[in-house]
C-alpha positions as CSV (number, residue, x, y, z in Angstrom):
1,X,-13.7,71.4,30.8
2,X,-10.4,73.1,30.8
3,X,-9.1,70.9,33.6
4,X,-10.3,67.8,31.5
5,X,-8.7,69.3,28.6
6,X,-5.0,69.1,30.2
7,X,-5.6,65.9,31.2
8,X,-6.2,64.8,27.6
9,X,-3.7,66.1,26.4
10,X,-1.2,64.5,29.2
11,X,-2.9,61.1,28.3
12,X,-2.3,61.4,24.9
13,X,1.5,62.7,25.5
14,X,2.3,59.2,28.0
15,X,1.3,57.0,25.3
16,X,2.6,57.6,22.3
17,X,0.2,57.2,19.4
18,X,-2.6,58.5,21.5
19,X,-5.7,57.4,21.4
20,X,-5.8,55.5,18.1
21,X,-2.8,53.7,18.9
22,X,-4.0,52.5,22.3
23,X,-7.7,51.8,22.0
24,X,-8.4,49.0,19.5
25,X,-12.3,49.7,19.9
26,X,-12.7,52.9,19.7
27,X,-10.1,52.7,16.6
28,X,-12.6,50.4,15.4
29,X,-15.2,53.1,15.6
30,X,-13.5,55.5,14.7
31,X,-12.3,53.4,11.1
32,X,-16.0,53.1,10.4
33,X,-17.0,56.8,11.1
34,X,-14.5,57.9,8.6
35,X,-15.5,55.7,6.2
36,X,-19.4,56.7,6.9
37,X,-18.6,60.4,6.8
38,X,-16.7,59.6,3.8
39,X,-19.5,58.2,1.9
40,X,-22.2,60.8,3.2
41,X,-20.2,63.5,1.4
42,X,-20.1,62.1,-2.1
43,X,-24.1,61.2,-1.6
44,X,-24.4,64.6,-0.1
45,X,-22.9,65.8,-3.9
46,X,-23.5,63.2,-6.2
47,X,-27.5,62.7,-5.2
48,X,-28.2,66.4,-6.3
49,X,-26.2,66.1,-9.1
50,X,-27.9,62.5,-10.6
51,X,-31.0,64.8,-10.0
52,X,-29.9,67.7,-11.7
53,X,-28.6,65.4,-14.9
54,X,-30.1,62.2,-14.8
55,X,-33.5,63.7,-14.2
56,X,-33.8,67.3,-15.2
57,X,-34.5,68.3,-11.9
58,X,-35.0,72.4,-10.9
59,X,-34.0,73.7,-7.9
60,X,-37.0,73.4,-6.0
61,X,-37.1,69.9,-6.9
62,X,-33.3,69.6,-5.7
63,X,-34.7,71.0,-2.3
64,X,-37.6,68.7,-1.7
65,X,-34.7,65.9,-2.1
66,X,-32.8,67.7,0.4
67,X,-35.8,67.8,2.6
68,X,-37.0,63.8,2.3
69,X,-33.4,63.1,4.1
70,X,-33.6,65.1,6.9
71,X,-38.0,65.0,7.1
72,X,-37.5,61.9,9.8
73,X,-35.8,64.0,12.2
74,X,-38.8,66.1,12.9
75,X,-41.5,63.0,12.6
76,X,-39.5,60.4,14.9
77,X,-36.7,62.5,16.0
78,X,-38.1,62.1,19.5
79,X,-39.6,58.4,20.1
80,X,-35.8,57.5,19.0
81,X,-34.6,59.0,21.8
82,X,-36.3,57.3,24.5
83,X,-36.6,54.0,22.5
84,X,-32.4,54.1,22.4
85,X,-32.4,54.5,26.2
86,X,-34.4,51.3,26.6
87,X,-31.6,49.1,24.5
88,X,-28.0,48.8,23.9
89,X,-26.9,51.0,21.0
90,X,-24.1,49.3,19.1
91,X,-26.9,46.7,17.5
92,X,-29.2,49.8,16.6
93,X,-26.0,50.8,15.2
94,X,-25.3,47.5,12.7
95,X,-28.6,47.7,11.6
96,X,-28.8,51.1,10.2
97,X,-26.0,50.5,8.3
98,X,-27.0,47.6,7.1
99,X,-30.3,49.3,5.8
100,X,-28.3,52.3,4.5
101,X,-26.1,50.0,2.6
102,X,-29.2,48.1,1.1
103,X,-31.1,51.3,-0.3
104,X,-28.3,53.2,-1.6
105,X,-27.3,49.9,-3.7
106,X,-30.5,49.8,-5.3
107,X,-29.9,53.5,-7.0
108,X,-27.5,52.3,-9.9
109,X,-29.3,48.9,-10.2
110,X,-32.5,51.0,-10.9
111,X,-30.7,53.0,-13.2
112,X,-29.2,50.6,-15.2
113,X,-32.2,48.5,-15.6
114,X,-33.8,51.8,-16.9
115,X,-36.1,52.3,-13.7
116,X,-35.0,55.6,-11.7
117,X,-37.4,58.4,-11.1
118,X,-37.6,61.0,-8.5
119,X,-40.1,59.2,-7.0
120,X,-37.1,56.5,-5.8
121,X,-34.6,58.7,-4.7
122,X,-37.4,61.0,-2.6
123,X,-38.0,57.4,-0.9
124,X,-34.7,56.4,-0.9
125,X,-33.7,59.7,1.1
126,X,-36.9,59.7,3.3
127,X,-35.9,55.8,4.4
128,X,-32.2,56.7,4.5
129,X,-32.9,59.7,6.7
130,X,-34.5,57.5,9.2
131,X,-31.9,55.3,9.6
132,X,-29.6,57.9,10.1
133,X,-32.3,59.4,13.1
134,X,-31.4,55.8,14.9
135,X,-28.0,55.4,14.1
136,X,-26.6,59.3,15.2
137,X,-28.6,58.8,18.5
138,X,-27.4,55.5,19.4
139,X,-23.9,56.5,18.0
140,X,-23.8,59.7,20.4
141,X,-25.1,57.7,23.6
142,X,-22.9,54.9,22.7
143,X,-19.4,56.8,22.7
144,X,-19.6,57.4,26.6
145,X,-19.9,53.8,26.8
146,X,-16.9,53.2,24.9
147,X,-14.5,55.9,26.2
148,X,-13.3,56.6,29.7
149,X,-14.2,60.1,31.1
150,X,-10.6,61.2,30.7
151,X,-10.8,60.1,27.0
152,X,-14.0,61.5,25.5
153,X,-12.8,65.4,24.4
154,X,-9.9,63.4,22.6
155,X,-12.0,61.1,21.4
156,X,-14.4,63.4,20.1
157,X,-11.9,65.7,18.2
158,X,-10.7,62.9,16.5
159,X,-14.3,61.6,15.3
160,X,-15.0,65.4,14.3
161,X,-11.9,65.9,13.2
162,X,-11.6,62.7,10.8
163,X,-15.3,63.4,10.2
164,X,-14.6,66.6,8.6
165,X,-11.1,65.5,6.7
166,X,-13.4,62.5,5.5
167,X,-16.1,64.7,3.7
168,X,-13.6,67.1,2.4
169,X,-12.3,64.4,0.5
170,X,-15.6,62.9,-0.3
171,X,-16.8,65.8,-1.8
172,X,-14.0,66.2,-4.6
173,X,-14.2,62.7,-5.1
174,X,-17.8,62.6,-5.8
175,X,-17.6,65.4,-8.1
176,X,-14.4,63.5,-9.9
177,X,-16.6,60.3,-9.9
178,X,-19.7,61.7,-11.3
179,X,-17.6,63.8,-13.9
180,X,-15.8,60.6,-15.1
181,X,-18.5,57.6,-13.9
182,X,-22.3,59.5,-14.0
183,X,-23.9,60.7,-11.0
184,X,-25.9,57.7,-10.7
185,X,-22.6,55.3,-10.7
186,X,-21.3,57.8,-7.9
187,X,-24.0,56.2,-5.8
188,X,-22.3,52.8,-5.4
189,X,-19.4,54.5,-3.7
190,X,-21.5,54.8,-0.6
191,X,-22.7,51.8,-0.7
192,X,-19.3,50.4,-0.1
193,X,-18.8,52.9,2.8
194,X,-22.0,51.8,4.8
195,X,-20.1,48.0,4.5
196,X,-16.7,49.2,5.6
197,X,-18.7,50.9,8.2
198,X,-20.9,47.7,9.4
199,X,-17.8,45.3,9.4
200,X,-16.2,47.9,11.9
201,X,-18.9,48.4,14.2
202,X,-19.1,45.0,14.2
203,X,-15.6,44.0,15.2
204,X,-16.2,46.3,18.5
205,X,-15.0,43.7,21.0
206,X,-16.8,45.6,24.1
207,X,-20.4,44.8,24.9
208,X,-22.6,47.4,26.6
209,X,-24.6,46.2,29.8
210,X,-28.7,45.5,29.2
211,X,-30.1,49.2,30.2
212,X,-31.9,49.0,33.3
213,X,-35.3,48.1,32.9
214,X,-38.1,50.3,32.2
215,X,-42.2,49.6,33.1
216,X,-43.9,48.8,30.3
217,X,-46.8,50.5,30.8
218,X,-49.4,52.8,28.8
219,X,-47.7,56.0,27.6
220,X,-44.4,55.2,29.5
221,X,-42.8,56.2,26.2
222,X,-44.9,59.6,26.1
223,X,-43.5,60.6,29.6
224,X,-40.2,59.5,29.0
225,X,-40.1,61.8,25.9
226,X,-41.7,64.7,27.3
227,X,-38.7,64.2,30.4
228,X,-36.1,64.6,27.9
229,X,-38.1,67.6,26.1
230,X,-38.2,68.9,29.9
231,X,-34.6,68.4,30.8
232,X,-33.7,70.3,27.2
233,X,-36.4,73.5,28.0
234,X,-35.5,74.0,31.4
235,X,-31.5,74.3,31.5
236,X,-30.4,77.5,30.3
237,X,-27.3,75.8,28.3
238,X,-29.0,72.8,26.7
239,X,-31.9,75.0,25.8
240,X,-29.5,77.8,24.2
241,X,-27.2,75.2,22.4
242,X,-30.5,73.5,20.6
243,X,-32.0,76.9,19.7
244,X,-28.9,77.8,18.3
245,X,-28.4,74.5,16.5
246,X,-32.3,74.5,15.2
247,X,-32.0,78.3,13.8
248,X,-28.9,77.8,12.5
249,X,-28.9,74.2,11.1
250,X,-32.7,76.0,9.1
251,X,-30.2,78.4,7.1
252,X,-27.2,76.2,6.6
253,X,-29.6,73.5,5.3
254,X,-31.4,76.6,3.1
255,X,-28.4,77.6,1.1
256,X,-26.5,74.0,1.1
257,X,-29.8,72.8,-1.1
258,X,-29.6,75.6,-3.9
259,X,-25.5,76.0,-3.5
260,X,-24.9,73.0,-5.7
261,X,-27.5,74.4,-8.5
262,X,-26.1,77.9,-8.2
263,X,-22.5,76.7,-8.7
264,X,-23.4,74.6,-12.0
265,X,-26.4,77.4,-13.6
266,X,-25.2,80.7,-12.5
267,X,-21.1,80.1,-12.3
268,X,-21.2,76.8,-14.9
269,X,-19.1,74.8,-13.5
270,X,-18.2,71.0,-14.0
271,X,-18.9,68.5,-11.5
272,X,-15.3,67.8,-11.3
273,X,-14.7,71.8,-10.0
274,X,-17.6,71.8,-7.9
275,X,-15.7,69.1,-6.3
276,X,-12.4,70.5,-5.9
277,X,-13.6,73.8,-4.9
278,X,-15.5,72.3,-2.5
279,X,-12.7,70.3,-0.9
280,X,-10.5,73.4,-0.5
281,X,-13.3,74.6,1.7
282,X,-13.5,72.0,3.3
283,X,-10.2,72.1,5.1
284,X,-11.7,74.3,7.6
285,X,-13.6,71.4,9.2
286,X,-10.4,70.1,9.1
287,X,-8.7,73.2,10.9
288,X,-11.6,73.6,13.3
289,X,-10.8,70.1,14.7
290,X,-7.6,71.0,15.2
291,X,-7.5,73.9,17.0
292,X,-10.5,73.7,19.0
293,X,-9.1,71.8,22.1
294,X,-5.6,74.4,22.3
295,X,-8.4,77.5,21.7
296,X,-10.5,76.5,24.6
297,X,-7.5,75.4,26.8
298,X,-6.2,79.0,26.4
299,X,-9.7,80.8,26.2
300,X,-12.0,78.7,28.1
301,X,-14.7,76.7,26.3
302,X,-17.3,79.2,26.6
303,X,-15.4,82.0,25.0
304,X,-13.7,79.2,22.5
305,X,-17.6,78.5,21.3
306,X,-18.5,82.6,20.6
307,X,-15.4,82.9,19.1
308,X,-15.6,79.9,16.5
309,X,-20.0,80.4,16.0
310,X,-20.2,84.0,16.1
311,X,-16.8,85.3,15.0
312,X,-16.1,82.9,12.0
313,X,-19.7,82.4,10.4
314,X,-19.3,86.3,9.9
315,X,-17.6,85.1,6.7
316,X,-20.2,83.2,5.1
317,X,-21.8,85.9,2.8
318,X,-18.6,85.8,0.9
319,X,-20.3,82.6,-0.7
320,X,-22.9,84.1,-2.0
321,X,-20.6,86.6,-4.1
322,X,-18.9,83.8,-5.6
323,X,-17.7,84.4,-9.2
324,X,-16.2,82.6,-12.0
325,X,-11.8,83.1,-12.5
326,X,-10.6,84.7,-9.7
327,X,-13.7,84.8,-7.8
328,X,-13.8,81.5,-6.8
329,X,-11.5,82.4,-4.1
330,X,-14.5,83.9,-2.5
331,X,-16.2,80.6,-2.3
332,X,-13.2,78.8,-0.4
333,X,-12.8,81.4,1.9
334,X,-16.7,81.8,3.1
335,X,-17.0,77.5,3.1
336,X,-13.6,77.2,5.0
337,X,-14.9,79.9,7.9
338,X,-18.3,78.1,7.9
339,X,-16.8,74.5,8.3
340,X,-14.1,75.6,10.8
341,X,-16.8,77.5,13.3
342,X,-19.1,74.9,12.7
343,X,-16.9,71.9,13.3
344,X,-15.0,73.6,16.4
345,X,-18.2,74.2,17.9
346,X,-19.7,70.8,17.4
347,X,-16.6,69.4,19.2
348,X,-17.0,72.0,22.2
349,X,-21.1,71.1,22.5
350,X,-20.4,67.3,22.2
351,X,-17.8,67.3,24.6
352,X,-20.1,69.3,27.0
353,X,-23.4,67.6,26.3
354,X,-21.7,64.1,27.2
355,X,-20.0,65.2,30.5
356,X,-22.9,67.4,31.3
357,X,-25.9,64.7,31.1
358,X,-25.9,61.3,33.5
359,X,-26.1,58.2,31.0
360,X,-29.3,57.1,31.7
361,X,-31.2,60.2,29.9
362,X,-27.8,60.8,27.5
363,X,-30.1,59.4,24.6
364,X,-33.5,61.2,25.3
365,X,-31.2,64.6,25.8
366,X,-29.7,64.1,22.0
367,X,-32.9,63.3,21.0
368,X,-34.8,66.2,22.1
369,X,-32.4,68.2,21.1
370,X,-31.8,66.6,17.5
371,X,-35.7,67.0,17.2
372,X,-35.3,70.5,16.9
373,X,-31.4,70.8,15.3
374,X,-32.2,68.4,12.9
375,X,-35.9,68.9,12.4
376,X,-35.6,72.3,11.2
377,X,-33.2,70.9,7.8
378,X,-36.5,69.6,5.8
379,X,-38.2,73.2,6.6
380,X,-34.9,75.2,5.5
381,X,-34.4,73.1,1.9
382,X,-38.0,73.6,1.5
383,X,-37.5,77.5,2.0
384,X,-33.9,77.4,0.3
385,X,-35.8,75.8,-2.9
386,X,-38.3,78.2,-2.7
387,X,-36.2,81.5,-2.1
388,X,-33.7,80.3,-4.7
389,X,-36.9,80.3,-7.2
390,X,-38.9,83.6,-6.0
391,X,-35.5,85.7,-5.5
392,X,-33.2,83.8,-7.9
393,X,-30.3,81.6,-6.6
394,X,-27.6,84.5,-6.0
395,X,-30.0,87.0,-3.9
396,X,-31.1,83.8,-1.9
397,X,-27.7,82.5,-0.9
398,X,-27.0,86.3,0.3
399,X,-29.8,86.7,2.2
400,X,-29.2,83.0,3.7
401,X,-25.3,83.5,4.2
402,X,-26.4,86.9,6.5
403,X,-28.4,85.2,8.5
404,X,-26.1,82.5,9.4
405,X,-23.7,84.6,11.1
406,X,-27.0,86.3,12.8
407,X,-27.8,83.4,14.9
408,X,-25.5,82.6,16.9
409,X,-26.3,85.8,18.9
410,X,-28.8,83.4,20.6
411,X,-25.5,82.1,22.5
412,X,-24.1,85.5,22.8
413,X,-27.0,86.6,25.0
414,X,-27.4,83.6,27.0
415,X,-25.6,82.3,30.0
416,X,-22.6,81.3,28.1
417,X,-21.3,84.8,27.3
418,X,-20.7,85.5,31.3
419,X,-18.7,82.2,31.6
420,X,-15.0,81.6,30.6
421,X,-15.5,77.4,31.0
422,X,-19.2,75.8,30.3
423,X,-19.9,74.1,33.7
424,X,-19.1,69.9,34.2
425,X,-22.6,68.9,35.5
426,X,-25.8,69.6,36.0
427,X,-26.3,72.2,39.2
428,X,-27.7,70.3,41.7
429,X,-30.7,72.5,42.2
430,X,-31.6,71.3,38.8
């Protein structure tokens, strides 16, 4: 990784511009991702908040939302995998957004016409959700297809990187739009992102080849999951990164669904401040893209990863004692630390995951591994919700917030801690 890390950054210095400048396609993705990412932050706000004030919603009720969007993940999260394998990815791609783009419209025309309930933005999340099960499978199996090998860490610190610059300034927009437009009208925001982000994928120029094809026979899918469930349980760094992601994606999930209630019931703060505070602390998804590929040039990836995971989610509890004046402070500080060690370590995993797997499972691998980052979130709202109502919101988000910082221990004791670099391919007695 380190070695592919200098050469990076020796591409990037011959052509000036870098990779933006010089590869129209991925710029293409890229434009689109942004603009995605973008529009996934202000729902990520704004469909709480048109709970919370359009409908009355309590915080449990705010959780269950949370829940619907990432519920597909733990139902499908694995036939997606191996179904992606069998096709090419970029038309999976188009048509999720094209869904996504549908379903969020219908929100404000609901509204205005008098018709929005609960009942449509549960569904709306649950179908949404699904969508995005597809599209971040086929998206993560795609890039290798896009990118030459000497290209992907570049390329994926600049999707990470733009990723997290794009929700930091989706998230005080949204909070601006719903203080000045309703959280409802908010909604059609996204829906412009999804078409900014269909039109881009769209313009891609290169075409992947037809996958090679598979048997259609009874239960070829079943074996074909349960390889990529195999692959995941039996390599000591694939299964460590996705029992790290699962435990840890439960608590994030857990406090992100009663954060947004705690900030406007206990705090009282405006949508608009939310918003802002929210985008300070957002800079450190920013910072984490930054610095991660210098860090693990001069630490070695491994280290780099228990550095950003363990060191910097220490910080998180500091959300929880988040008060109004002053105190706010507390709130930046504990979100910047999160989004930096979470971002930087995103950006180190994807990185490794993409070199590490051959190209023909790439999508099954993600899968399996999703099944279980991603299919934990629904579980941890739930509990979030239901902590946040037993314990109250502030005692929740403390005991949450200590936890965080708690689970990455399951990389500290695993292979990784007795490695400087995380290896390039599977061992061959694998």
């Amino acid at each position: 990784m380190t070695e592919e890390l200098r050469q990076c950054e020796r591409g990037a210095g011959a052509v000036r511009g870098g990779l933006l400048r010089r590869h129209r396609d991925f710029r293409m993705l890229w434009a689109g991702e942004t603009t995605r990412a973008f529009g996934a932050s202000v729902t990520g706000l704004v469909l709480p908040l048109a709970a919370v004030s359009a409908l009355d919603a309590d915080a449990f009720t705010v959780s269950l939302l949370n829940a619907a969007g990432w519920l597909p993940w733990l139902v499908i999260g694995l036939p997606a995998g191996a179904w992606v394998d069998r096709t090419r990815r970029r038309p999976v791609m188009l048509a999720c957004d094209a869904i996504c783009l549908v379903l969020f419209t219908s929100v404000p025309v609901a509204a205005w016409l008098g018709l929005l309930g609960i009942g449509q933005l549960m569904t709306i999340a649950l179908a949404t959700g699904t969508a995005a099960v597809f599209f971040e499978t086929a998206y993560v199996a795609y890039l290798p297809t896009l990118l030459e090998p000497r290209d992907r860490v570049e390329g994926t610190a600049k999707l990470h990187g733009s990723d997290s610059a794009a929700r930091l300034v989706g998230v005080g927009s949204g909070g601006l739009v719903a203080q000045f437009a309703g959280a409802v009208g908010g909604l059609l925001v996204n829906s412009v992102t999804f078409l900014v982000s269909l039109v881009c994928v769209a313009r891609i120029r290169v075409r992947e080849p037809l996958p090679e094809p598979v048997e259609r026979v009874r239960g070829a899918l079943l074996r074909e999951v349960a390889e990529g469930l195999r692959l995941v349980a039996r390599d000591p760094y694939l299964r460590s990164f996705t029992l790290f992601g699962a435990a840890a994606n439960l608590i994030l999930t857990a406090y992100q669904s009663i954060v947004v209630v705690f900030l406007v019931r206990d705090i009282g703060l405006a949508p608009g401040t939310i918003g802002a505070i929210s985008s300070i602390g957002g800079i450190g998804g920013v910072l984490g893209a930054l610095v991660v590929r210098r860090t693990a040039d001069r630490i070695g990836t491994g280290r780099a990863l228990l550095l950003f995971e363990l060191g910097l989610l220490s910080l998180a509890p500091l959300i929880a004692l988040t008060v109004s004046g002053p105190g706010l402070l507390l709130y930046v500080v504990g979100s910047a630390a999160v989004g930096t060690g979470i971002v930087a370590g995103n950006v180190i995993k994807s990185g490794f995951i993409q070199r590490y797997c051959p190209s023909d499972v790439l999508g099954r691998v993600t899968a399996s591994s999703a099944f279980l980052n991603y299919g934990t979130m629904p579980l941890g709202a739930v509990a979030g919700g239901a902590l946040g109502t037993v314990l109250g919101l502030r005692p929740a988000l403390l005991a949450l917030t200590v936890l965080l910082p708690l689970s990455a221990l399951i990389l500290f004791f695993s292979p990784i801690r007795a490695r400087r670099d995380l290896p390039d391919s599977v061992p061959r007695t694998a």
